[in-house]
MIFI-496639 format. One record per residue (C-alpha): residue number from 1; residue in one letter; x negated, y negated, z. Coordinates in steps of 0.05 Angstrom, whole numbers. Each point is the difference from the previous one (the first is absolute). Example, Ala and Ser with C-alpha at 12.3 -4.5 7.8 and 13.67 -1.06 7.14 Angstrom:
1_A_-246_90_156;
2_S_-27_-69_-13;
END
This chain:
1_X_745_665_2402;
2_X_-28_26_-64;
3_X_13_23_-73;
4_X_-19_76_-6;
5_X_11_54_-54;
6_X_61_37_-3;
7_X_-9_61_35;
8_X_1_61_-45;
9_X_34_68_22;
10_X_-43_49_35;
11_X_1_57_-29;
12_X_65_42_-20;
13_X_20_17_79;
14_X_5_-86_5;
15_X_50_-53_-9;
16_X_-16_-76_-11;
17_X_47_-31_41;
18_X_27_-79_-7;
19_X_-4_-24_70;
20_X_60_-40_19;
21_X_-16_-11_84;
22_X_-54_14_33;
23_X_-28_-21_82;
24_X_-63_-24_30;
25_X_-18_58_50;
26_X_-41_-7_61;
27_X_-51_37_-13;
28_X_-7_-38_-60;
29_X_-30_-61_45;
30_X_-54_43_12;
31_X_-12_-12_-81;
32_X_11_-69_3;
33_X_-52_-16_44;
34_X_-46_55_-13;
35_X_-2_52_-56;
36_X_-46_51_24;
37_X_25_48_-54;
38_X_-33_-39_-56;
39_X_17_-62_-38;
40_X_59_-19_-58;
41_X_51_40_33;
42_X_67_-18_-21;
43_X_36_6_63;
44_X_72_33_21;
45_X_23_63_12;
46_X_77_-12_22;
47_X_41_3_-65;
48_X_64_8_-41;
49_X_11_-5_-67;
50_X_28_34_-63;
51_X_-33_47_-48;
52_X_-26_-32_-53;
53_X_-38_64_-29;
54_X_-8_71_11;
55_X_-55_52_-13;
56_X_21_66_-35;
57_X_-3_45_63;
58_X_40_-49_46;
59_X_58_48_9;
60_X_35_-44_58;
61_X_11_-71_-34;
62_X_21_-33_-62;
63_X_-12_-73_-33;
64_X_56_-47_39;
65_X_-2_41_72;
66_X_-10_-51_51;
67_X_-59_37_45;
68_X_-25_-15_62;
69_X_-84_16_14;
70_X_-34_38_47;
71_X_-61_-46_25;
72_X_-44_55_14;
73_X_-21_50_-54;
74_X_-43_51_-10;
75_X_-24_52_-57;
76_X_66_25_-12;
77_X_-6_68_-15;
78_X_-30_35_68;
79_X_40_38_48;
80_X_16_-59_53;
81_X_8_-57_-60;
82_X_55_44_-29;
83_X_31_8_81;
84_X_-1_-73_-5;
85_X_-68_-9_44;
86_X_-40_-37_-34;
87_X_-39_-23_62;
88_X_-32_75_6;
89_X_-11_-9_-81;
90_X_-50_62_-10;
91_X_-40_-33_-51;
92_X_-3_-49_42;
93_X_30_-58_-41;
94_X_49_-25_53;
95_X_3_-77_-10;
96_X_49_-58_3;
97_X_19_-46_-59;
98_X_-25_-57_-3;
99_X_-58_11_51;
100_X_-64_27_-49;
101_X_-12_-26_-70;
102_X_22_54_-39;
103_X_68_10_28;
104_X_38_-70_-13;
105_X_53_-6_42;
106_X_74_-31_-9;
107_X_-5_-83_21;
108_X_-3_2_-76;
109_X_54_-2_-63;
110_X_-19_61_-7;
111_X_-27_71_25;
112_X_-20_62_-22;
113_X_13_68_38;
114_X_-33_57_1;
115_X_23_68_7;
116_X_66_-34_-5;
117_X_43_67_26;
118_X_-27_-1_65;
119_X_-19_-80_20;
120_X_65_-31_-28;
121_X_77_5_17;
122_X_56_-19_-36;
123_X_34_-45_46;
124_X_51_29_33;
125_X_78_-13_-2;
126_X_4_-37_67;
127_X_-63_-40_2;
128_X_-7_-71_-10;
129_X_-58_-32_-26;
130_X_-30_-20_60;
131_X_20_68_41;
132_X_-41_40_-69;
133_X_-66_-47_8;
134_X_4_20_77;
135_X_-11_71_-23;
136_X_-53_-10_-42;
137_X_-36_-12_65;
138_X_9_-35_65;
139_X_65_42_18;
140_X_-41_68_-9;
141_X_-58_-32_39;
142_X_44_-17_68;
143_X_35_68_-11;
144_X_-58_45_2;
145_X_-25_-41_56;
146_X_61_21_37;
147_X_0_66_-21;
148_X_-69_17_12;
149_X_11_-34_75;
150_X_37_67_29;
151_X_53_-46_22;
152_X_51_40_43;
153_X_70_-19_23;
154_X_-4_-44_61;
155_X_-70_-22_-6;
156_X_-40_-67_-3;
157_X_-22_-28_-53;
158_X_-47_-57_-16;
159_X_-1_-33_-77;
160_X_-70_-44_-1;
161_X_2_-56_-54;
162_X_69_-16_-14;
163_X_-13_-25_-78;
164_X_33_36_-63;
165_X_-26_72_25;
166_X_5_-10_66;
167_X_74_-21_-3;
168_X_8_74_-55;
169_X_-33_33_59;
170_X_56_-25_53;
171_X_50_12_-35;
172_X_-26_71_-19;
173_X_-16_18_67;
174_X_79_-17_23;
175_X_21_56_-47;
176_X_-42_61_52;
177_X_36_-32_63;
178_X_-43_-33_44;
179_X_29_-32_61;
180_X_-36_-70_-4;
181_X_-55_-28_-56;
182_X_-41_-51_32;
183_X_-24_-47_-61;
184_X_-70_-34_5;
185_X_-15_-56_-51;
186_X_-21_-78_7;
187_X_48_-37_-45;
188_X_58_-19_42;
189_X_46_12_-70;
190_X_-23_71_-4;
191_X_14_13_65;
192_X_65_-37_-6;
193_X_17_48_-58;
194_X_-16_57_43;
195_X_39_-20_62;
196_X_57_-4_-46;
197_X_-14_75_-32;
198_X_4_21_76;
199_X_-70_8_19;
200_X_-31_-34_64;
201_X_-47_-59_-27;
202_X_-60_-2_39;
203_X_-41_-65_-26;
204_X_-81_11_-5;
205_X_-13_-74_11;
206_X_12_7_81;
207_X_-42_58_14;
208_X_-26_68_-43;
209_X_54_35_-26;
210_X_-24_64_37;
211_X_11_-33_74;
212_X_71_-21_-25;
213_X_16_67_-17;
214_X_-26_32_67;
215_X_24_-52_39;
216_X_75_18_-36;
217_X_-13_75_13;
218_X_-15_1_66;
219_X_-80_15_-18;
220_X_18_64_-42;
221_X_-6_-34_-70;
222_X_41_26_-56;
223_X_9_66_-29;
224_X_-10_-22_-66;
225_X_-35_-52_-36;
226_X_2_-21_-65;
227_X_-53_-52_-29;
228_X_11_-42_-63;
229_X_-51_-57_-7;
230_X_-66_44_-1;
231_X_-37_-51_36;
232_X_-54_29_42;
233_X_28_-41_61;
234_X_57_25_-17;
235_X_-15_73_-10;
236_X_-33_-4_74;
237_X_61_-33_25;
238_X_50_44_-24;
239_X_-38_67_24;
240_X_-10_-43_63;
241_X_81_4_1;
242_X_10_75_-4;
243_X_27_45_61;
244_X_-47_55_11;
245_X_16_61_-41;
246_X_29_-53_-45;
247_X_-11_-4_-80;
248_X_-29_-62_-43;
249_X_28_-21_-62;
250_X_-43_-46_-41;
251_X_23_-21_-70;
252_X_-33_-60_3;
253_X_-62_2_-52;
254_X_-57_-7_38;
255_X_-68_21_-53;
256_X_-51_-29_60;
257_X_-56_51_6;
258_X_-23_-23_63;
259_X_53_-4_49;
260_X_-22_1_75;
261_X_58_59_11;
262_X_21_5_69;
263_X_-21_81_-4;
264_X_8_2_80;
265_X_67_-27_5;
266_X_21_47_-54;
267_X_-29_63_32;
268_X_25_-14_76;
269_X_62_-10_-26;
270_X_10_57_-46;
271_X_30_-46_-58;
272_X_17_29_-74;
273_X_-15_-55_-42;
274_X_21_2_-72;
275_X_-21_-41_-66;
276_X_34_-3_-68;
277_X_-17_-29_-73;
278_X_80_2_-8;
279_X_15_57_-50;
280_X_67_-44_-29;
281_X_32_52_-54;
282_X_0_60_64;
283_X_46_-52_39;
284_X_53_-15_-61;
285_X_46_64_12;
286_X_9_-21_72;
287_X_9_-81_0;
288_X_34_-4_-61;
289_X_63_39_21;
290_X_-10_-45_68;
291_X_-2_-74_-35;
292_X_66_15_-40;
293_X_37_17_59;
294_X_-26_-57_31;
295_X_-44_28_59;
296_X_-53_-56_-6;
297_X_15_-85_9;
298_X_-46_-20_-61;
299_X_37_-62_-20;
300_X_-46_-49_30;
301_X_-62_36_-9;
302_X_-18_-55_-56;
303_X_-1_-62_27;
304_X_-16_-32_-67;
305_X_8_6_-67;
306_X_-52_-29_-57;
307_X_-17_3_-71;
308_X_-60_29_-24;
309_X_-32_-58_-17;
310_X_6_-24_73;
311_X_-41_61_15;
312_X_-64_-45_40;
313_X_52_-41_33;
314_X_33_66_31;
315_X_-63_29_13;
316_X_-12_-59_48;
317_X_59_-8_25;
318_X_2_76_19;
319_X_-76_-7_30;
320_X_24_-57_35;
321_X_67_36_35;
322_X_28_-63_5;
323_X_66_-17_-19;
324_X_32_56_34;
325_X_-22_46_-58;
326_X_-4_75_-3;
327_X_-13_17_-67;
328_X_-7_-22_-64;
329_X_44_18_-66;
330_X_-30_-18_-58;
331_X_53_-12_-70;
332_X_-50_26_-60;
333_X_57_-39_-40;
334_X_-23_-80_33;
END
């Protein structure tokens, strides 16, 4: 942990917001053992907090709203930023807080916002705490990774990598009425928590996940995949999983440029495979009407809570998965 300056507002579309929880992502492991991105980033992009100041052409908040933040951003003012797609940013500024140097993110006491219209949300009557971090990130993730997995009524579905995402992706995927989810993961609490949610574990320590899932299809595979680690084993495992004619979901961030891809197994099979950088804000209008009526079980999703200050101990504890943990809240208050 470090001292920093204050961050100042961003122009008149921003807002400086006073972070009051924020998580440890994932992806942000990939930072915490390698920042490929550069160096004295200030890491986080999973936030809530309340408006502590607002520029002169922020039409959409006022000093006091509590907010919650969009972890990917882009310019702000192009056709698909306004549409809330970010990810296709035509001046191609699409980035996550928290992951280059000149966009600090929110494990912080405080954040600044730009283009504060379009990236933030006042957090909506309904939604807890926890339930408005999920949206800043991890909940969008595992939903477009259902809904870009053309899963139809009746269908198979396999979930590979059961952590925070992974377990947003199951749940998603229930909600387009598949007749089983087969869940792949290697951490017998995961797959605990997903036998529970009422998918079929299938545990990657006995064999590859991919010869568990055709050995439970009868050799056909599943009809959709949806893959959210971004390992490159992984990745080759869970197109190794897909029924032909079937469609692969990856949401796990996976920046390797030289990935042996399995090109063959892709074109024999006719697969659609599909890859996001998770546009949040274009996801809002349809989860947030689905957490307050209670569509989603998000109550355990953190399995531990911790101050700011214990910010290196939770980053090794999350590294570690041990513990039973999921993910991380962090209290910018301790």
């Amino acid at each position: 942990m470090e001292q920093v300056p204050d961050p100042e507002l961003p122009g008149p579309s921003g807002i400086v917001v006073t972070v009051e929880r924020t998580a440890i992502c994932g992806s942000d492991l990939h930072l915490f053992h390698d920042a490929p991105t550069g160096s004295g980033i200030q890491l986080g992009h999973e936030a809530i907090g309340t408006v502590h100041e607002v520029g002169t052409a922020v039409r959409t908040h006022s000093v006091g709203d509590r907010v919650l933040v969009s972890g990917v951003i882009g310019c702000g003012v192009c056709g698909p930023c306004l549409a809330g797609l970010p990810n296709v940013c035509l001046a191609g500024k699409s980035a996550a807080f928290g992951t280059v140097p000149d966009l600090p993110g929110g494990q912080a006491e405080a954040m600044a916002v730009p283009f504060a219209d379009t990236f933030a949300l006042r957090i909506p009557e309904g939604v807890g705490d926890e339930e408005a971090v999920l949206l800043t990130d991890i909940l969008p993730t595992g939903y477009l990774g259902a809904a870009r997995a053309d899963i139809r009524p009746g269908s198979t579905v396999v979930v590979v990598g059961l952590g925070p995402v992974g377990i947003m992706a199951l749940q998603c995927a229930r909600l387009f009425g598949p007749a089983r989810i087969l869940a792949i993961d290697m951490v017998p609490e995961r797959l605990a928590r997903a036998e529970r949610m009422g998918a079929e574990p299938i545990d990657a320590r006995v064999a590859p996940g991919s010869q568990q899932v055709l050995a439970a299809t009868g050799g056909r595979g599943a009809e959709s995949v949806i893959e959210a680690i971004g390992a490159d084993a992984t990745v080759v495992d869970a197109i190794s999983c897909a029924a032909t004619g079937g469609t692969v979901s990856v949401v796990g961030v996976n920046l390797t440029m030289d990935l042996a891809f399995p090109m063959g197994l892709v074109f024999l099979k006719s697969l659609t495979l599909r890859t996001i950088f998770a546009p949040v804000p274009s996801t809002w209008s349809a989860l947030v009407p689905l957490v307050q009526a209670g569509r989603f079980s998000l109550a355990e999703t953190f399995t531990h809570h911790m101050g700011l200050s214990q910010a290196a101990e939770a980053y090794q504890l999350f590294d570690s998965r041990r513990d039973g943990v999921l993910k991380v809240l962090l209290d910018t208050m301790n």
